[in-house]
C-alpha positions in Angstrom: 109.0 115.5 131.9 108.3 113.7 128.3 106.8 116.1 125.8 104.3 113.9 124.4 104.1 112.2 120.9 104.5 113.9 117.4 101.7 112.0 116.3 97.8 112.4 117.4 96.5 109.6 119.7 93.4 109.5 117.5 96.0 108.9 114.5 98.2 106.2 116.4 95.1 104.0 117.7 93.8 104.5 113.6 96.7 103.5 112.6 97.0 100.3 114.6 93.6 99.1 113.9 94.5 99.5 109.8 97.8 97.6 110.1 95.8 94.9 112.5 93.1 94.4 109.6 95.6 94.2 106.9 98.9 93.1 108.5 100.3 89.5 108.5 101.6 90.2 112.1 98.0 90.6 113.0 94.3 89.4 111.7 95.7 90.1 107.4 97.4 88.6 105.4 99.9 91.6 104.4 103.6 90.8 105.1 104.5 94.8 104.4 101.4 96.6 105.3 102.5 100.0 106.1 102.2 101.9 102.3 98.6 100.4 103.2 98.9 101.8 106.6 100.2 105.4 105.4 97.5 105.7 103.0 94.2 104.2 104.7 94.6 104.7 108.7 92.0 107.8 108.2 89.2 105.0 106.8 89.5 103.7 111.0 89.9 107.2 112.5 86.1 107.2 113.9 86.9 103.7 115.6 90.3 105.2 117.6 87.8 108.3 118.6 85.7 105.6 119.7 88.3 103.9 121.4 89.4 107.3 122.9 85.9 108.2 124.5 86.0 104.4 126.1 89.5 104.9 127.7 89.2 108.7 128.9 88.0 106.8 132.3 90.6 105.0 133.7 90.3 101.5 135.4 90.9 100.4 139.1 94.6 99.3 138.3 95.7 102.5 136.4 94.0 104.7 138.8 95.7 102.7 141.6 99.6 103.8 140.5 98.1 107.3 139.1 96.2 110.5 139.4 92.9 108.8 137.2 91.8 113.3 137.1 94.9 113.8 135.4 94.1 111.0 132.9 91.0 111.8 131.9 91.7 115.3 131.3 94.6 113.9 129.2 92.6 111.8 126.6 89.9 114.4 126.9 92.5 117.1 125.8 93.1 114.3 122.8 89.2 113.9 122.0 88.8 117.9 121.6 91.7 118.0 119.7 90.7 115.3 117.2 87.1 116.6 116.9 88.5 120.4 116.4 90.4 118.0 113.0 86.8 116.9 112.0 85.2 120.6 111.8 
């Protein structure tokens, strides 16, 4: 069984919607965005909660090929965790 990421979801999401605002490879105009990445994913880190809270439901397809209680309690393991960060 895989053990998971060494990274936080909350931190991973916030750090893709950063390098999608800034990067050439996205909606910016950066070719090397990622010393803009490293140093300004935490601006974005209440949209990836955000983005969390939407997906800790899963959707007919995903709960069709997987336990959709499991899930949930998965990305709600990764909300608590983020929100324990904020206090």
């Amino acid at each position: 069984m895989p053990e998971g990421g060494h990274t936080s979801l909350v931190e991973r999401i916030a750090r893709v919607l950063c390098g999608s605002q800034h990067s050439a490879n996205a909606e910016g105009s950066e070719e090397h965005a990622s010393s803009h990445v490293d140093q300004h994913w935490m601006t974005h880190r209440n949209q990836a909660l955000a983005v969390l809270k939407a997906i800790r439901e899963t959707d007919a397809s995903g709960a069709s090929v997987g336990d959709p209680v499991t899930w949930t309690r998965m990305v709600e393991a990764s909300i608590a965790d983020a929100e324990d960060d904020r206090r």
